[in-house]
C-alpha positions in Angstrom: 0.0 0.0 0.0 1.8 3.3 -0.7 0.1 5.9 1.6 1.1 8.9 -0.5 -1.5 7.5 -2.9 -4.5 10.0 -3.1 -7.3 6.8 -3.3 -5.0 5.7 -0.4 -5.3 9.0 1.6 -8.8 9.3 1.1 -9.9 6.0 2.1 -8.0 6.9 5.9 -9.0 9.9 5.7 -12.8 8.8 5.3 -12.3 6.1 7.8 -10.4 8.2 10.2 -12.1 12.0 10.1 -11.5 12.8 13.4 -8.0 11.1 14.2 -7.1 13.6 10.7 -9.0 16.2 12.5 -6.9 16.1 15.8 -3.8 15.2 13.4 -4.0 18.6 11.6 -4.8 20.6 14.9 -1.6 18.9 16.5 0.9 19.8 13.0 -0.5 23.4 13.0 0.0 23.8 16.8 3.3 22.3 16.5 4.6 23.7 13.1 3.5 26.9 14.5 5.6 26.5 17.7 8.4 25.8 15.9 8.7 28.4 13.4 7.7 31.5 15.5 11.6 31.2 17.3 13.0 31.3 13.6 11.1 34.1 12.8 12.1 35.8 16.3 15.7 35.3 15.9 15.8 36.6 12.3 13.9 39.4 13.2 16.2 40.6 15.9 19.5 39.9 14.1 18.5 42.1 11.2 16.7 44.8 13.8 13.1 44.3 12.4 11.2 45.8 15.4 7.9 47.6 15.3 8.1 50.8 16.3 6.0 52.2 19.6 3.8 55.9 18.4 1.1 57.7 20.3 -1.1 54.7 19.5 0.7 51.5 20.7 -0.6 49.5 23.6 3.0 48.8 24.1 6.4 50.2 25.5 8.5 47.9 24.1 9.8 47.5 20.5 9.0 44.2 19.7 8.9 42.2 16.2 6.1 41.8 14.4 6.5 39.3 11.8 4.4 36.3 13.0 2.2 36.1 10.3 5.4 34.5 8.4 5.5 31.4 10.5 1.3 31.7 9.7 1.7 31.4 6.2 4.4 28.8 6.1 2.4 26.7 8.1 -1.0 27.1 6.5 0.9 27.0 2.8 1.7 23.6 4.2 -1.0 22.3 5.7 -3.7 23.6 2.9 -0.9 21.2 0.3 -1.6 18.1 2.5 -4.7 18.8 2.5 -5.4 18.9 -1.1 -4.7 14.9 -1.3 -8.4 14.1 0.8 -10.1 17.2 -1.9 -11.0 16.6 -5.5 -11.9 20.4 -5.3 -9.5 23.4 -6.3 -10.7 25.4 -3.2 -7.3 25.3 -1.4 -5.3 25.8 -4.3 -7.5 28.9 -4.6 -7.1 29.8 -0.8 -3.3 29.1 -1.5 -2.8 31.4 -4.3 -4.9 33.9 -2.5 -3.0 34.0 0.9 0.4 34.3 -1.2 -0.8 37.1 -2.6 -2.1 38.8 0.7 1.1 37.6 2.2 3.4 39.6 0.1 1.0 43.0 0.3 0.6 42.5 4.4 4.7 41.5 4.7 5.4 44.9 2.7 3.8 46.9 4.6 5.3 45.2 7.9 8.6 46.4 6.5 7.8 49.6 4.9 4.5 50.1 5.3 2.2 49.8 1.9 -0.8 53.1 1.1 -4.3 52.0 1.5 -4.3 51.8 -1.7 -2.3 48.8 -2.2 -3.8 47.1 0.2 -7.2 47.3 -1.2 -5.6 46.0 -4.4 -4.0 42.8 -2.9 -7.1 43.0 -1.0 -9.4 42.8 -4.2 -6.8 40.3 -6.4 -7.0 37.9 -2.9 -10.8 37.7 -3.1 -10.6 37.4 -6.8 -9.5 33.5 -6.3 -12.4 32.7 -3.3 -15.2 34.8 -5.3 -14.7 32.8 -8.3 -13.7 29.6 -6.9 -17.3 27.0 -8.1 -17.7 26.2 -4.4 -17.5 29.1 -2.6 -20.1 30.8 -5.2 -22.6 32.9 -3.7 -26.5 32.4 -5.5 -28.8 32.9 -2.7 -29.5 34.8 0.8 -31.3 31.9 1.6 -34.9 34.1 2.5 -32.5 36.9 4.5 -34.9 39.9 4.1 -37.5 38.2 1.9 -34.4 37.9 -1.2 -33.3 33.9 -1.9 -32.3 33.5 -5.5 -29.8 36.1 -7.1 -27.7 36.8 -10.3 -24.1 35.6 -10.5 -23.4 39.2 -11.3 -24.5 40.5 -8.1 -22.8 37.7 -6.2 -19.8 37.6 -7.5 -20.2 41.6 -5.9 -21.4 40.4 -3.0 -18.7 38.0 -2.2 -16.3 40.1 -3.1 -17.2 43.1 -0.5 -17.5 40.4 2.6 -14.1 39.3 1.8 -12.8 42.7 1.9 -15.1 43.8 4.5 -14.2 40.8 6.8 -10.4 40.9 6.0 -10.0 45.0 7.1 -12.2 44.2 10.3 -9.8 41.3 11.5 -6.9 43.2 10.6 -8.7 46.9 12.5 -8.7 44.4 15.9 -5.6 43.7 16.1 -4.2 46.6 18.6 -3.4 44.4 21.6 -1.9 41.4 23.3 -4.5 38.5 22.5 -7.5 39.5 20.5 -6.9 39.1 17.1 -5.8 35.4 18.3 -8.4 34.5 20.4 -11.4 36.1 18.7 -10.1 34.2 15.5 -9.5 31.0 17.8 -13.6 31.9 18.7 -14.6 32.4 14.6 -12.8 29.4 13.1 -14.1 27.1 16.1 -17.5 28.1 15.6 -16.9 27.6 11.9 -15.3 23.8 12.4 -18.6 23.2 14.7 -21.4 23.6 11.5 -19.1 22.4 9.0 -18.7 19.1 11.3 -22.6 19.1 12.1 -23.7 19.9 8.3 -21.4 17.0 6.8 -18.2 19.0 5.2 -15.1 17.7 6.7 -12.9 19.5 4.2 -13.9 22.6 5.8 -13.6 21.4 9.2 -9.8 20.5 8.8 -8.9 24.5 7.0 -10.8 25.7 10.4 -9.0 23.8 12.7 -5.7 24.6 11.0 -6.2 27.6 11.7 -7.4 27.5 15.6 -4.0 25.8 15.9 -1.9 28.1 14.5 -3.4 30.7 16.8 -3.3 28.8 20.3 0.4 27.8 19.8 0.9 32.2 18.8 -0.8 33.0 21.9 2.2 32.0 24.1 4.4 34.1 22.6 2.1 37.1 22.1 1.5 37.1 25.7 5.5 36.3 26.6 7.0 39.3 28.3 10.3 38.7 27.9 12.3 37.8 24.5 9.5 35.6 22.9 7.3 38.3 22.7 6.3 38.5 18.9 3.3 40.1 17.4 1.3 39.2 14.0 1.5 41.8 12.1 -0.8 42.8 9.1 0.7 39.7 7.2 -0.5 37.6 10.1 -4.0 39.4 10.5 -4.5 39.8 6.8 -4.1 36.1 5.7 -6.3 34.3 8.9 -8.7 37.5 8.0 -8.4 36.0 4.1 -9.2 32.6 5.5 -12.1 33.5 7.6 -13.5 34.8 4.9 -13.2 32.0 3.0 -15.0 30.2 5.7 -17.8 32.8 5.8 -18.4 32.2 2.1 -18.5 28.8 2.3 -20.7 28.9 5.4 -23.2 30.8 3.0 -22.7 28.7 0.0 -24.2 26.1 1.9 -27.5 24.1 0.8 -30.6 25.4 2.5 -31.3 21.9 3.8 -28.2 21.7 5.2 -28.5 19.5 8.7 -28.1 22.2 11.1 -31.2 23.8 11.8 -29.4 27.2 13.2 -27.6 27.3 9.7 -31.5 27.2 8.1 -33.0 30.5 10.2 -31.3 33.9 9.2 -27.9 32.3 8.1 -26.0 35.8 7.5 -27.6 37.1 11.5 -25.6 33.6 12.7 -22.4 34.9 10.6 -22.7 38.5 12.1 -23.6 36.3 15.3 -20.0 34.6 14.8 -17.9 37.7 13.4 -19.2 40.1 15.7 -16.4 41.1 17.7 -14.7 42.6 14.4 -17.6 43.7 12.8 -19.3 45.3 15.6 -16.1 47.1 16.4 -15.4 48.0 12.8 -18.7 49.5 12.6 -18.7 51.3 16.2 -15.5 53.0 15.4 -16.4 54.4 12.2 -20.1 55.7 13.3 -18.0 57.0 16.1 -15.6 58.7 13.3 -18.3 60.3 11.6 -20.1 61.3 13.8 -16.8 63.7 14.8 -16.6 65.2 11.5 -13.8 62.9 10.7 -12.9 60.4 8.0 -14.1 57.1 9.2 -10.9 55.5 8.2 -8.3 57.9 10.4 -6.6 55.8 13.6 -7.8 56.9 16.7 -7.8 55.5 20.5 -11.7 54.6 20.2 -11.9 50.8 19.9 -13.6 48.8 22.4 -10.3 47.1 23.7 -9.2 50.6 24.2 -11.9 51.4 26.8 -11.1 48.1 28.5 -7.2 49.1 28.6 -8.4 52.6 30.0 -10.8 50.8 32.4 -7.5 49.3 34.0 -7.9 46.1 32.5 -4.9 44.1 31.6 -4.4 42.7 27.7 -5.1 39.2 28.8 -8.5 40.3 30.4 -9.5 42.9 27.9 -9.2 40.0 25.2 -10.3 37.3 27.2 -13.3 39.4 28.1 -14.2 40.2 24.7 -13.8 36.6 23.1 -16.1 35.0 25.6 -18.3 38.3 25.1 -18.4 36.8 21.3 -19.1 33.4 22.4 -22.4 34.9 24.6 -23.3 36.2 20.8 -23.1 33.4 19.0 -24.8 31.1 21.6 -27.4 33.3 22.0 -28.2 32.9 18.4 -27.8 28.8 18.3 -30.5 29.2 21.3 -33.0 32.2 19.8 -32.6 30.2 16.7 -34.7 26.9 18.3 -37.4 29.2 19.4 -38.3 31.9 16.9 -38.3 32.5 13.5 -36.9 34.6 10.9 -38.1 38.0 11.8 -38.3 37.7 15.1 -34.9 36.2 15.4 -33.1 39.4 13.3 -34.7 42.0 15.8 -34.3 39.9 19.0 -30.0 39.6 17.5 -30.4 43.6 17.1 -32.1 44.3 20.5 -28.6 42.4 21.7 -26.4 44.6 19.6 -27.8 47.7 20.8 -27.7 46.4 24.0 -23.8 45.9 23.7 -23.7 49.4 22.0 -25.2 50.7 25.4 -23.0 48.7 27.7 -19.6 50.2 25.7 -21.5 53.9 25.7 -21.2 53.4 29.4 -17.9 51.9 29.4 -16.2 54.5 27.3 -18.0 57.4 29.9 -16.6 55.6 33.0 -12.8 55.0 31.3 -12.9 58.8 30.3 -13.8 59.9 34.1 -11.4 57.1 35.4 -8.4 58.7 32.9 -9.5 62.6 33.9 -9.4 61.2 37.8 -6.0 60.0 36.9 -4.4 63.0 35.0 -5.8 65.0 38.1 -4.3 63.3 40.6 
């Protein structure tokens, strides 16, 4: 039996899902913990440090290339991969995340204008929008619209990917979040592809979840393993949970899991919430100053946990398991009420949330102006 046969490889693999599923969690997690020290001690012989501005959340200068061990090792996996698919998908994810790479490694180094970002941006979602099975041809009933053109989908797919890709990349300001709200997303993810039959899917997800818990030890180390993503870290897991999200929607509408059936794109806000709600929050906030709704500022949510005194660990941990109260409340809503009725009962929670940070942000502006007093 030669076992790098693909009939070979898919026979195990069919036989053995989940031993492949723990398999690929274990090589990410592992690959990952082994490449990040290569990347570190590069890094620091050649004096590539990000530098600390009016902005940072940090004191230290501290490298910020860890999105090169991330591509290495998803490059890698997404290869092995391919042997259990008959499908082009990952060669389409691969092609994509190279070219995503390159723009978000560039601008690591030398920073890159907006305006080539949004270009690697749009040539990345080029691959997933036309790739057969991540084609968008129905909202499945979302707002009364099911069937629509290829035209307008191939639009439609093509702004979440964008969309999704800057909000990742706009929460990734401290110690943690990016990591663990992305550990959140893609284990959501793995949980309906697993439930609504589509292991392929499950395995890219999981990948992914274990390239982020083994980053997490050294974005939280305070001493010489300290690393940070970077935008070609948060671009390309940003690019891959986009992917997900259009595959999530290209779903059938009888797919098995009954939560996937009622408002499917309320259950993906439900599951990308953390970036998108903060995404959205800062630019209102933006606009409403008479200001461009792209210009930094100091007014995301982890912000007003930092000013509240919270630590990075707690301000992340705090708003991953806030996303996790999100998304269950959906799974649960889901079981009892139906379409309508679910979309304003998942809006009564946002503006709930947009409430509690209202408050929050009053009570970390009194607690700084108590501070600069004293």
């Amino acid at each position: 039996m030669n076992i790098l046969d693909h009939e070979v490889i898919l026979g195990l693999f069919r036989s053995n899902y989940l031993f492949f599923v723990f398999c690929v969690f274990g090589i990410a997690f592992c690959a990952t913990w082994y490449f990040i020290p290569k990347v570190l001690w590069v890094s620091k012989e050649k004096n590539l440090m990000k530098t600390v501005n009016e902005r940072s959340s940090h004191s230290l200068e501290t490298p910020n290339f860890g999105g090169v061990a991330f591509f290495i090792v998803l490059v890698l996996i997404i290869s092995m991969l391919q042997s259990v698919k008959t499908t082009f998908t990952g060669n389409h994810l691969i092609v994509a995340a190279t070219l995503l790479f390159m723009v978000g490694l560039k601008d690591d180094l030398v920073i890159s204008t907006a305006r080539v970002k949004l270009f690697g941006q749009l040539s990345a979602a080029f691959f997933l929008v036309f790739s057969p099975e991540l084609q968008l041809t129905s909202l499945h009933g979302f707002l009364g619209f099911y069937e629509i053109p290829d035209t307008l989908g191939y639009f439609i797919s093509a702004f979440i990917v964008v969309a999704v890709i800057n909000a990742f990349n706009l929460i990734d300001g401290i110690d943690g979040l990016a990591s663990m709200a992305g550990i959140v997303i893609t284990l959501a993810f793995a949980l309906a592809f697993y439930q609504s039959g589509n292991p392929y899917f499950v395995l890219i997800s999981i990948c992914v979840a274990g390239i982020l818990f083994a980053y997490l030890r050294f974005n939280f180390s305070r001493g010489k393993n300290k690393i940070f993503m970077g935008d070609s870290g948060s671009l390309i897991i940003g690019l891959v949970i986009a992917c997900l999200t259009l595959k999530i929607i290209a779903l059938p509408f009888d797919s098995k899991v009954t939560y996937l059936n009622n408002a499917r794109l309320v259950y993906l806000a439900s599951v990308l919430f953390l970036p998108l709600f903060d995404t959205v929050r800062v630019m209102i906030l933006r606009i409403l100053d008479g200001r461009s709704p792209f210009e930094a500022d100091r007014n995301h949510i982890h912000h007003i946990l930092l000013d509240l005194g919270l630590s990075h660990f707690k301000a992340s941990f705090s708003l991953a398991i806030l996303n996790v109260l999100v998304i269950t409340s959906f799974i649960i809503l889901s079981q009892y009420l139906k379409h309508n009725l679910l979309i304003l009962a998942m809006l009564l929670i946002a503006i709930l949330i947009v409430a509690l940070f209202g408050f929050l942000r009053k009570k970390a502006n009194d607690h700084k102006a108590l501070n600069s007093f004293a």
